[in-house]
Every structure is written in structure tokens, then in C-alpha cells.
py3Dmol code that shows the C-alpha trace and the ligand (Angstrom):
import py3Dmol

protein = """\
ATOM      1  CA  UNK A   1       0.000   0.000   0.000  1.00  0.00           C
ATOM      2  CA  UNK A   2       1.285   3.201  -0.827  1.00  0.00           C
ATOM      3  CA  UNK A   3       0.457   7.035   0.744  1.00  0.00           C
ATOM      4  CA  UNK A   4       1.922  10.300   0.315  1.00  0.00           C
ATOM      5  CA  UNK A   5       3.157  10.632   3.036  1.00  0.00           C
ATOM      6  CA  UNK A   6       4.713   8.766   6.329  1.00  0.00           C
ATOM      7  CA  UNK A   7       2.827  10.122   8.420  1.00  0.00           C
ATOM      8  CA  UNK A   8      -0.891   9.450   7.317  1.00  0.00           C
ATOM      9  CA  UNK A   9       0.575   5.669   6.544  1.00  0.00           C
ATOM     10  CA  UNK A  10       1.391   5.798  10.462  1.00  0.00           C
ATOM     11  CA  UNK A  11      -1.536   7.043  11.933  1.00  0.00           C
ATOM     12  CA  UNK A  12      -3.584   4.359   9.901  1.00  0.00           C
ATOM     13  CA  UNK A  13      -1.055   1.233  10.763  1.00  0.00           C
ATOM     14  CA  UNK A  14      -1.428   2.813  14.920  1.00  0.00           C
ATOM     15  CA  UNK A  15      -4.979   2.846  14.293  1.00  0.00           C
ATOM     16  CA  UNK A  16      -5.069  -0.980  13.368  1.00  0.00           C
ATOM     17  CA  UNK A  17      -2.652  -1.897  16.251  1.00  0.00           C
ATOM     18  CA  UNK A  18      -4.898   0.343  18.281  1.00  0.00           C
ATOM     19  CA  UNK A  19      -8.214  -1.560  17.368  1.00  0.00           C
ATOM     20  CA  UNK A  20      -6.221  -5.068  17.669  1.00  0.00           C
ATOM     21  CA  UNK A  21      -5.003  -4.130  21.493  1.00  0.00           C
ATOM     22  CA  UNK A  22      -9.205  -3.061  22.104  1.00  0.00           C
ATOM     23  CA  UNK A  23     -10.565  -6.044  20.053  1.00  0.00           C
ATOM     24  CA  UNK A  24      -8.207  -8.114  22.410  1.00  0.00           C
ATOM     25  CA  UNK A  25      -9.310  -6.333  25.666  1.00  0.00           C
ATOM     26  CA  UNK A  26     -12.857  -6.759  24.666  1.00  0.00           C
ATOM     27  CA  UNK A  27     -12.207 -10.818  24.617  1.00  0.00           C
ATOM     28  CA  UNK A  28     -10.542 -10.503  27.952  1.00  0.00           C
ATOM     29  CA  UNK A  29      -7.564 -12.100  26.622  1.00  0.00           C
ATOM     30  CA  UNK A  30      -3.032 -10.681  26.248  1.00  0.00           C
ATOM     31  CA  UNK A  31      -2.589  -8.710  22.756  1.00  0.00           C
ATOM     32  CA  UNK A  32       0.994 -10.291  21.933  1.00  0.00           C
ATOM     33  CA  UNK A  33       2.635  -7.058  19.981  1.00  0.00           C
ATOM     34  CA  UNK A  34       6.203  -7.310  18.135  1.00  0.00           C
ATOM     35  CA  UNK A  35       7.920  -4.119  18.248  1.00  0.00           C
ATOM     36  CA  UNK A  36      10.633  -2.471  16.159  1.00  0.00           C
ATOM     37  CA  UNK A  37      13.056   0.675  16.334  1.00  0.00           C
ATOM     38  CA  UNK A  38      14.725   2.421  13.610  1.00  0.00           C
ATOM     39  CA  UNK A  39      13.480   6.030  12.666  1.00  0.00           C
ATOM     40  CA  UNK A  40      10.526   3.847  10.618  1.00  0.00           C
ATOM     41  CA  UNK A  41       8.200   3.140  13.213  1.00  0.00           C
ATOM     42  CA  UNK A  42       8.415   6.673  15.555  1.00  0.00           C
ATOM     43  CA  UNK A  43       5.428   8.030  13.920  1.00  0.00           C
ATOM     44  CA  UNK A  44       3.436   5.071  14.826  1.00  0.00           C
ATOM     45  CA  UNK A  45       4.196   5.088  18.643  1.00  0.00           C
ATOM     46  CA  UNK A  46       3.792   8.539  18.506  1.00  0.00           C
ATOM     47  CA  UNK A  47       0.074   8.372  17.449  1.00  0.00           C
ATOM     48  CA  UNK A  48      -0.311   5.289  19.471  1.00  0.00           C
ATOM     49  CA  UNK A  49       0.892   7.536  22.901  1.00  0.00           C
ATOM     50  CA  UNK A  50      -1.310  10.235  21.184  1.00  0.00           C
ATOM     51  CA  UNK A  51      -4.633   7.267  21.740  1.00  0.00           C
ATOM     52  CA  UNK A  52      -3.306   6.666  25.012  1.00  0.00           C
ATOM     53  CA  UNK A  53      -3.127  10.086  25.775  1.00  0.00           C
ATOM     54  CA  UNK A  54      -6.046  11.561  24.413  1.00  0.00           C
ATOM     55  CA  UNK A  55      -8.201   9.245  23.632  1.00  0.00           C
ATOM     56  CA  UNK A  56      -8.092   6.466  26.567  1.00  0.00           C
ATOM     57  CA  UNK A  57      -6.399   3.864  24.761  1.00  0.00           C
ATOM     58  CA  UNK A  58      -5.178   1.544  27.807  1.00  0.00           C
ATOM     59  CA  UNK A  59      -1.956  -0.632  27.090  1.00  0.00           C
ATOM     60  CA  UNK A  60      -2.942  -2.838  30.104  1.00  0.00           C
ATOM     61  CA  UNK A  61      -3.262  -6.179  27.951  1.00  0.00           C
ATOM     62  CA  UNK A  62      -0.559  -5.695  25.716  1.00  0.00           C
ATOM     63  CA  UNK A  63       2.174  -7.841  25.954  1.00  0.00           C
ATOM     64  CA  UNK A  64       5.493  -6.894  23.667  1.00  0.00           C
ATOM     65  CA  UNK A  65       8.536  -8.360  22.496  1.00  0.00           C
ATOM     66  CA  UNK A  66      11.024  -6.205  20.838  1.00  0.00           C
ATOM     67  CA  UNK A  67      13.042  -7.449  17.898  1.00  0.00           C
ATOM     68  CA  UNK A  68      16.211  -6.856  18.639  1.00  0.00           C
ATOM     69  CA  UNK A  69      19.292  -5.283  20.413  1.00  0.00           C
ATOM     70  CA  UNK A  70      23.064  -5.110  20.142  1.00  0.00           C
ATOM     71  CA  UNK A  71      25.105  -7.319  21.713  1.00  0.00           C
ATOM     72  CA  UNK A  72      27.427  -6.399  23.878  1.00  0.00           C
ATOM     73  CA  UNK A  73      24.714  -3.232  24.429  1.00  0.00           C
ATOM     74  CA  UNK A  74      23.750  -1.653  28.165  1.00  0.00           C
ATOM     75  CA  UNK A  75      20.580  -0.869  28.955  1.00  0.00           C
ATOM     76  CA  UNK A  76      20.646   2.773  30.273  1.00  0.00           C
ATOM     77  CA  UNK A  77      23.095   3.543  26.967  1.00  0.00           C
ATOM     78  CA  UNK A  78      21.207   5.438  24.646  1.00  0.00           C
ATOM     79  CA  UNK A  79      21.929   3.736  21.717  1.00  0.00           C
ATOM     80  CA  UNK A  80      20.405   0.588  23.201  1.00  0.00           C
ATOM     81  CA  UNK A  81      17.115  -0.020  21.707  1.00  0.00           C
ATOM     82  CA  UNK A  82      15.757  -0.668  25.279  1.00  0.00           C
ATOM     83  CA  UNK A  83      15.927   3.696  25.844  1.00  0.00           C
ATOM     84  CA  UNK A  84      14.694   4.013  22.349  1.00  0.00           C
ATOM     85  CA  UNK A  85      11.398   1.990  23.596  1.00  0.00           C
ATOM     86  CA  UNK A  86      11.081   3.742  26.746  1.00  0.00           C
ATOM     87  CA  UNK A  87      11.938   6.954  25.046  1.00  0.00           C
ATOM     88  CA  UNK A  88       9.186   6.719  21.888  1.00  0.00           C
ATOM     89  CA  UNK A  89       6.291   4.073  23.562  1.00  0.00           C
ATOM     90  CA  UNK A  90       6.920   2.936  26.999  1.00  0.00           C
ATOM     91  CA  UNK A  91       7.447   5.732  29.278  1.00  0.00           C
ATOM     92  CA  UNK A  92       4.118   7.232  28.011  1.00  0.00           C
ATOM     93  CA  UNK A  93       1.716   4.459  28.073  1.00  0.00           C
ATOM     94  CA  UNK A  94       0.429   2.403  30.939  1.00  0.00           C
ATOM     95  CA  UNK A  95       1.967  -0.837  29.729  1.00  0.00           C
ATOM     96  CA  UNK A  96       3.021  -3.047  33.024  1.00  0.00           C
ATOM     97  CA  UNK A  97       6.756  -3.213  33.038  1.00  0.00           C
ATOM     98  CA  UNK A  98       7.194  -7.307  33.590  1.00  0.00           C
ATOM     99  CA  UNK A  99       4.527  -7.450  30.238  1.00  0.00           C
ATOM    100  CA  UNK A 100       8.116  -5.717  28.349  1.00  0.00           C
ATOM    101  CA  UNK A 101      10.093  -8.310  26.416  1.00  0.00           C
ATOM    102  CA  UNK A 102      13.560  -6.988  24.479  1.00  0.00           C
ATOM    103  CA  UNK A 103      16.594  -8.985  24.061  1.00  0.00           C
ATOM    104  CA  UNK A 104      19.130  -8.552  26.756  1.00  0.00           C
ATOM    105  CA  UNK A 105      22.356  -6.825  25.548  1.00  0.00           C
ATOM    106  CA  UNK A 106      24.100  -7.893  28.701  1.00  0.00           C
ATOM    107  CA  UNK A 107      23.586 -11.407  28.932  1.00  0.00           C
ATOM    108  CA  UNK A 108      27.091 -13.083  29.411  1.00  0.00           C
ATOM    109  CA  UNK A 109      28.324 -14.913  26.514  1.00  0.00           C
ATOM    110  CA  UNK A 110      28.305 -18.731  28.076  1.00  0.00           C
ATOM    111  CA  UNK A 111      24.666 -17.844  28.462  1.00  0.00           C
ATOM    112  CA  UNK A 112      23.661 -15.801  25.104  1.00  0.00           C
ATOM    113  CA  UNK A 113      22.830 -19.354  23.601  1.00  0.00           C
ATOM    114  CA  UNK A 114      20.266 -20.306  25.908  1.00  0.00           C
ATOM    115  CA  UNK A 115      19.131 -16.990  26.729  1.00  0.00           C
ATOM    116  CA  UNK A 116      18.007 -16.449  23.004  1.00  0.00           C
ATOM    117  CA  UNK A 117      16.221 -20.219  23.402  1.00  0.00           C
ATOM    118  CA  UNK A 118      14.156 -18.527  26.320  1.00  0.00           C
ATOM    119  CA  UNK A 119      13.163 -15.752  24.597  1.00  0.00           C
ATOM    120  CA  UNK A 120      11.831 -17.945  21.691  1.00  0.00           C
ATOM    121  CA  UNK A 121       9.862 -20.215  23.728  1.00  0.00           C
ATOM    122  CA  UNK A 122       8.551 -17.178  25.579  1.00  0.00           C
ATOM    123  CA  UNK A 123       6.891 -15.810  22.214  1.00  0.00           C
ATOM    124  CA  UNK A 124       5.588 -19.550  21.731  1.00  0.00           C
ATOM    125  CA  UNK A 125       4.400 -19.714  24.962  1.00  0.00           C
ATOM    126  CA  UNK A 126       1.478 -17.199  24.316  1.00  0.00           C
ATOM    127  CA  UNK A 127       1.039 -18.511  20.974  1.00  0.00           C
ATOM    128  CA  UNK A 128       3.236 -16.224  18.827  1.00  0.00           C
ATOM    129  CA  UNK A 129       2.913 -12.921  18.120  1.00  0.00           C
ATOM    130  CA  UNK A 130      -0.609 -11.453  17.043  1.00  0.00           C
ATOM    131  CA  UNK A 131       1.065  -8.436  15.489  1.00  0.00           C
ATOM    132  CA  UNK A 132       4.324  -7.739  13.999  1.00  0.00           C
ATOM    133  CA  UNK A 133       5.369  -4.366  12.839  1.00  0.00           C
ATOM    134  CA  UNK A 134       8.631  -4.051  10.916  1.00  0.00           C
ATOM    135  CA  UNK A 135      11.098  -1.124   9.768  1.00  0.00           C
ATOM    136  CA  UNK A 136      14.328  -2.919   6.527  1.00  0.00           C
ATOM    137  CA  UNK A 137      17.667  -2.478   6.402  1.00  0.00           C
ATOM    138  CA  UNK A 138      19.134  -1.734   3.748  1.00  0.00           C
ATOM    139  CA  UNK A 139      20.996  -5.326   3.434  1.00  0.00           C
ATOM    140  CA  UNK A 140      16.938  -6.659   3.623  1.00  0.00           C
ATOM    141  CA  UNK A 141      17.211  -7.387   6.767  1.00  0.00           C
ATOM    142  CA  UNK A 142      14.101  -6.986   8.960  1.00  0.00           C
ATOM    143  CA  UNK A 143      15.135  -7.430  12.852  1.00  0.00           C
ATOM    144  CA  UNK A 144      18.680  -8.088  12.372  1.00  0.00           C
ATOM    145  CA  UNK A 145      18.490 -10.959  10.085  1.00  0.00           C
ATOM    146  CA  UNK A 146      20.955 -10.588   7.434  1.00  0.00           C
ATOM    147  CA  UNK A 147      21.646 -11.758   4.675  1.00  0.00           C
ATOM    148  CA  UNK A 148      22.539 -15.509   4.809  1.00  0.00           C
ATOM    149  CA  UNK A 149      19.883 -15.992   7.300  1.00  0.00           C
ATOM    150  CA  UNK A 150      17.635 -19.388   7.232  1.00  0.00           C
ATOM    151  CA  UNK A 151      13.719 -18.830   6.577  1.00  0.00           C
ATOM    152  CA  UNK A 152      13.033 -20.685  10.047  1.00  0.00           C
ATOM    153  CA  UNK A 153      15.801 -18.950  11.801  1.00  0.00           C
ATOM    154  CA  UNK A 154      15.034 -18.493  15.912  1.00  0.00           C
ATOM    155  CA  UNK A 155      15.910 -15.797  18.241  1.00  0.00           C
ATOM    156  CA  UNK A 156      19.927 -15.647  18.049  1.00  0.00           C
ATOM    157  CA  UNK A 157      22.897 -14.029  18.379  1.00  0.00           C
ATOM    158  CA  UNK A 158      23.872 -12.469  14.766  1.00  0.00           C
ATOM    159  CA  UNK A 159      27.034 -10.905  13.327  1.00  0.00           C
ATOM    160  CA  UNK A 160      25.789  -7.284  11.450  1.00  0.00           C
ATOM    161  CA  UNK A 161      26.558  -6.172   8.078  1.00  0.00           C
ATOM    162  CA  UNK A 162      28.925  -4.004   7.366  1.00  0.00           C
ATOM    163  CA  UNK A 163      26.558  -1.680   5.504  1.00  0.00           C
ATOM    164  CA  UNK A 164      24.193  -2.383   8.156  1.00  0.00           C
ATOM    165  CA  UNK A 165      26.945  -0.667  10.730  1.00  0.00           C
ATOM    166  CA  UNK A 166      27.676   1.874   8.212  1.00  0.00           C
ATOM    167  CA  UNK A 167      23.878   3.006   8.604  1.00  0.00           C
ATOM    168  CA  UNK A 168      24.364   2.765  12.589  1.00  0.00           C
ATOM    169  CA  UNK A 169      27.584   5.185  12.847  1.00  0.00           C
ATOM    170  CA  UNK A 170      25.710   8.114  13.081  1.00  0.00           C
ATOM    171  CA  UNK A 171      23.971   7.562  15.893  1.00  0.00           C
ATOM    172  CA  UNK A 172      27.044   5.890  17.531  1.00  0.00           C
ATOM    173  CA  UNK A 173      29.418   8.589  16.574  1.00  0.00           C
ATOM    174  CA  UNK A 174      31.463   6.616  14.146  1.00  0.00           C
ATOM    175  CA  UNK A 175      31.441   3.315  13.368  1.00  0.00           C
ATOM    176  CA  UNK A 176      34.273   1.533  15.734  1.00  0.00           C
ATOM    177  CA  UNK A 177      31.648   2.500  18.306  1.00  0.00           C
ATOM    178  CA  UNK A 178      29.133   0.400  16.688  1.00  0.00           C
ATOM    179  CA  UNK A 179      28.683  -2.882  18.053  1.00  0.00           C
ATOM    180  CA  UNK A 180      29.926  -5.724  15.881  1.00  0.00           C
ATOM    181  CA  UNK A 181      26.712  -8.138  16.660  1.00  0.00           C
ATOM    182  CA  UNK A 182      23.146  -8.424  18.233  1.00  0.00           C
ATOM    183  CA  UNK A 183      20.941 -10.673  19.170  1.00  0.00           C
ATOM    184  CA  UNK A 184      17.372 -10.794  17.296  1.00  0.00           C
ATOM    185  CA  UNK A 185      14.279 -12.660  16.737  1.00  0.00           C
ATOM    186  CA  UNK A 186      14.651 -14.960  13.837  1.00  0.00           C
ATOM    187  CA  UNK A 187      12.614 -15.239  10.331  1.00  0.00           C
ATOM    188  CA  UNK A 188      10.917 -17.712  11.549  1.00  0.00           C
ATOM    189  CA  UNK A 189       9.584 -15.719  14.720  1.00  0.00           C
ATOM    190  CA  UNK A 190       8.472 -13.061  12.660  1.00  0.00           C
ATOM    191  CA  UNK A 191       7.063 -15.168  10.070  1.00  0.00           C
ATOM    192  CA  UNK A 192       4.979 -16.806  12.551  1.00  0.00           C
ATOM    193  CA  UNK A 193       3.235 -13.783  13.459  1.00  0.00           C
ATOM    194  CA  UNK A 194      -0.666 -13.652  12.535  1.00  0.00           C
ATOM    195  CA  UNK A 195      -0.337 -10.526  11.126  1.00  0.00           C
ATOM    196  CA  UNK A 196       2.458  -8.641   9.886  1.00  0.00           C
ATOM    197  CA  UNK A 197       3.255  -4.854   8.879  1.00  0.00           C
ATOM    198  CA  UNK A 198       6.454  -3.717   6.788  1.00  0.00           C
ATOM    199  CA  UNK A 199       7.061  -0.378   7.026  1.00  0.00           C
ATOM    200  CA  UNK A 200       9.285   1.532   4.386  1.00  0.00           C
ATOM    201  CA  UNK A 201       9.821   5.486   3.798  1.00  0.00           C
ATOM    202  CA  UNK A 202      12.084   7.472   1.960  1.00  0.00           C
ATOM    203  CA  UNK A 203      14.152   7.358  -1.213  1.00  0.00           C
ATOM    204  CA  UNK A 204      16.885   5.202   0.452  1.00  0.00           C
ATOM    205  CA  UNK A 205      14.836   2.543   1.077  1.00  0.00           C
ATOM    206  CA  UNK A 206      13.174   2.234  -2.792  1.00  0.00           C
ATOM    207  CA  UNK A 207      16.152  -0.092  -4.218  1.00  0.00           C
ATOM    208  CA  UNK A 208      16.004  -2.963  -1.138  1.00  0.00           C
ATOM    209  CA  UNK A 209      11.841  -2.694  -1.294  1.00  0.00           C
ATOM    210  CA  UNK A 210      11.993  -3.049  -5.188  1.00  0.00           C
ATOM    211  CA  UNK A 211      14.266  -6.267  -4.269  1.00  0.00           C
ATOM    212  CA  UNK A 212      12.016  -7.251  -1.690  1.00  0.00           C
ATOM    213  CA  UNK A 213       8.674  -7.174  -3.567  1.00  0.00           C
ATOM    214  CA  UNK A 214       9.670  -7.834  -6.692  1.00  0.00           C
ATOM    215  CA  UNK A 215      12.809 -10.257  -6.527  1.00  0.00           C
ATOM    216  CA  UNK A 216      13.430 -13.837  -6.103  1.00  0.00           C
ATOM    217  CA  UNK A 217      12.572 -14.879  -2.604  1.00  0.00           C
ATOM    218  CA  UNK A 218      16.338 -15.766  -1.249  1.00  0.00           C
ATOM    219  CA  UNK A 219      17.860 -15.710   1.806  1.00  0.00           C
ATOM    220  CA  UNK A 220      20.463 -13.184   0.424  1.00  0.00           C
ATOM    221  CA  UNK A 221      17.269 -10.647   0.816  1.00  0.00           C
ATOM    222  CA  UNK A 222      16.018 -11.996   4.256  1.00  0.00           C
ATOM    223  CA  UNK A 223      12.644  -9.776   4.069  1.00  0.00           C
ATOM    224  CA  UNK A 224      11.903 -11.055   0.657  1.00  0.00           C
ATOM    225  CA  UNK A 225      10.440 -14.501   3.270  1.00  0.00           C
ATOM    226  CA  UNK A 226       7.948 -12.130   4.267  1.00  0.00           C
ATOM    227  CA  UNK A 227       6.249 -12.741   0.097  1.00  0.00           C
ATOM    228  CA  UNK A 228       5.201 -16.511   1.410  1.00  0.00           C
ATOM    229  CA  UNK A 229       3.420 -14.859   4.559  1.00  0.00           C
ATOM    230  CA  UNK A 230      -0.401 -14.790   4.226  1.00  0.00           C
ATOM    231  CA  UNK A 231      -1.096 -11.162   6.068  1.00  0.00           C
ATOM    232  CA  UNK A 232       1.706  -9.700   5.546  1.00  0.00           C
ATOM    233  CA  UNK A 233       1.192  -5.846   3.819  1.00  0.00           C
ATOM    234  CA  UNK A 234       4.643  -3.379   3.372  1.00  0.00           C
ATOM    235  CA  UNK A 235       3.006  -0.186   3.830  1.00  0.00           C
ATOM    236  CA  UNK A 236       5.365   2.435   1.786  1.00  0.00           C
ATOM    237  CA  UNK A 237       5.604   5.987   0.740  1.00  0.00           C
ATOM    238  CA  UNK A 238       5.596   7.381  -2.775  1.00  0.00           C
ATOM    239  CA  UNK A 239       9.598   7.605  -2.300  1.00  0.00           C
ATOM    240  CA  UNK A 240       9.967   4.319  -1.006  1.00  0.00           C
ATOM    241  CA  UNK A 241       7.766   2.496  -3.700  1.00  0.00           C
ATOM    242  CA  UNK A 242       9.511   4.667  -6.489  1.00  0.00           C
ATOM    243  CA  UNK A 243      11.431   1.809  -8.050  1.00  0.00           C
ATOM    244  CA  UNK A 244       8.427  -0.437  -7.766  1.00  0.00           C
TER     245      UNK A 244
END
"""
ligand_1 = """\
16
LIG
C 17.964 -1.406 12.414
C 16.914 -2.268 13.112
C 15.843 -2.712 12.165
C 15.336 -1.530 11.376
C 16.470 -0.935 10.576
C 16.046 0.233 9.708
O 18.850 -2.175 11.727
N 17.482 -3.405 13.752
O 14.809 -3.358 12.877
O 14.296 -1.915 10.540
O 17.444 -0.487 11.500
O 16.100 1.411 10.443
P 15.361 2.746 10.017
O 13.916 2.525 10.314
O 15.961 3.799 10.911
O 15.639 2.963 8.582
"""
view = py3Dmol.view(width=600, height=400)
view.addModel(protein, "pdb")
view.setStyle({"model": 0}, {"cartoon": {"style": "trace"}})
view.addModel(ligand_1, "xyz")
view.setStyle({"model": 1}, {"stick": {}})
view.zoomTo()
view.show()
């Protein structure tokens, strides 16, 4: 689907997270959100604090797991996607902190292998994720699955892309300050979601969507797994879809 703009594409993907969390409340049972960061997803949690705020839009169901984080990556840094949730959704909602799930940047090493298993089985053990929303990379990755990874790849530790570090820098000041790995959720977490949203904006974004939408399905282009999904719907400005 394609809009003018970002932000009208935002408020309508909020709005359908918004009437998932209500539909959910309404059945008296968890809504079991997936979560991303990036820049592509801020104008969602903004209108979904904006509900919240003005509207009455209560969080008290919702249950999230994050994607992603770097590894080695402290929590109180603010690179670490863990402020970037606080900073954008979770200080300004009245989600209950222990219903928070993101991957642990400071889990030892000797225990990053079963730490990852946890966090899959975790997902399962609500019965997957009702909702996914998801920002690319430009290497196609959607978490942090890059290229090379396996279509029913779990939650794992993952060595980034160069490019994909590259991207990063900014934000870390330079790139020997970005980490060199991370753990994330795995294609086959996110492709087990029931429903799944792609988001994609902006002109640097057009070449890896036109790969993604249009290409060969491959794990060199990790999101292009997401064509097999039944409910799965990129949702794209005019910029972003220009190559389309
Ligand atoms: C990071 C995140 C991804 C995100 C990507 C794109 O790599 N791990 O989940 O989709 O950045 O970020 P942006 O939305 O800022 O373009």
C-alpha cells in the first residue's frame, strides 16, 4: 500500500494496532505485539501515545517483544534499543513493566545461547505474536536478520553487516563505536506472526523494497520470506515504492 506521506501511513497502521489491542481487551484475553526501532516506526508510537493520551487507549493487555538489540549493548546507553522503547512508547503508556520483552544486551556470553532459546519459547508460549510491525535495512534485513539468514531462523545471536553498521555510525558517533553483533528474533519468529506490517519510507529505502517485492525470494534478501506470509502488507511511501 502506498500514501503520500509517512505520516498518514502511520496514523492508519497505529490505528489498526490500536483496534487489535481493544478487540483483544474486549475478549478478555493478552494482545501479543512485536515491536521495532529504527526512525521507521516513531510516527506510529507517537500516534499510538497520542490514543493513550487523548483518547483512553489503555496498554494494560498488551504484551510486547522487541526485535532486537546489540550485543554487547547496556541498557541505560542510549543507543540501546531498550531507551529508544522507553523513550518513543513505553514511558508514556500504561503498559506493566514485567509485560516488556527486548533482548538482553548484557547477557554473558556462556549464556547468550540459551538466553536467546528462552526468549523464543517465551513468544511460543502465548502462541506467537498477534502483530508484527517491521522497519528494513538496507541489506533486507528486517530485525537483524541478514543476509545468509535461514527462513526458520530463531531468536539468536547475529554478526551485522557491514553496511548495516555503516547506517548505525551516526547515531554511535562513528562506526568503531558500533557494536559488531546483536541478538534478534529470527525469520521464523516473525514469520509466525498472525499478522504482519512492513514499514518503508524514503528514497533510500526504494532499491532494497523493489528487491524485496519484486525479486526472487532468497535468503540473500532476508525480508523477501515475508512474500510466502499470508497477512503480511509493506506499507510504503511514494519515495519508497519509487522503483516499484
Ligand atoms: C535497524 C533495526 C531494524 C530496522 C532498521 C532500519 O537495523 N534493527 O529493525 O528496521 O534499522 O532502520 P530505520 O527505520 O531507521 O531505517
Amino acid at each position: 500500500v502506498i500514501f503520500e506521506s509517512s505520516k498518514e501511513a502511520s496514523v492508519l497502521v497505529a490505528h489498526e494496532i490500536a483496534n487489535l489491542i481493544q478487540r483483544k481487551e474486549e475478549l478478555n484475553e493478552p494482545c501479543i505485539l512485536g515491536l521495532a526501532t529504527g526512525s521507521s516506526p516513531i510516527k506510529v508510537y507517537e500516534e499510538l501515545v497520542r490514543l493513550h493520551k487523548e483518547e483512553g487507549l489503555s496498554f494494560a493487555n498488551v504484551i510486547t517483544f522487541n526485535l532486537d538489540e546489540y550485543y554487547p549493548m547496556d541498557k541505560n546507553n542510549i543507543q540501546s534499543y531498550h531507551h529508544f522503547m522507553n523513550e518513543y512508547l513505553f514511558n508514556h503508556v500504561n503498559i506493566l513493566p514485567e509485560n516488556i520483552n527486548i533482548p538482553d544486551g548484557t547477557v554473558s556470553a556462556e549464556e547468550l545461547q540459551q538466553y536467546c532459546i528462552d526468549y523464543e519459547m517465551k513468544i511460543k508460549s502465548y502462541g506467537g505474536l498477534d502483530f508484527q510491525l517491521l522497519g528494513i535495512g538496507r541489506t533486507g534485513h528486517i530485525g537483524f536478520n541478514e543476509p545468509g539468514s535461514h527462513i526458520n531462523s530463531g531468536t539468536r545471536s547475529i554478526t551485522l553487516d557491514h553496511l548495516t553498521r555503516v547506517d548505525a555510525a551516526p547515531a554511535f558517533l562513528g562506526i568503531d563505536n558500533v557494536p559488531r553483533k546483536a541478538i534478534t528474533m529470527g525469520i521464523g519468529t516473525v514469520r509466525n506472526a498472525k499478522r504482519i506490517v512492513l514499514l518503508g519510507w524514503g528514497i533510500s529505502k526504494a532499491d532494497i523494497l523493489k528487491s524485496t517485492i519484486e525479486g526472487e525470494m532468497s535468503s540473500q534478501v532476508p525480508a523477501t520470506y515475508l512474500q510466502e506470509h499470508d497477512n503480511t502488507t509493506f506499507v510504503l511511501d511514494s519515495e519508497a515504492s519509487s522503483e516499484l
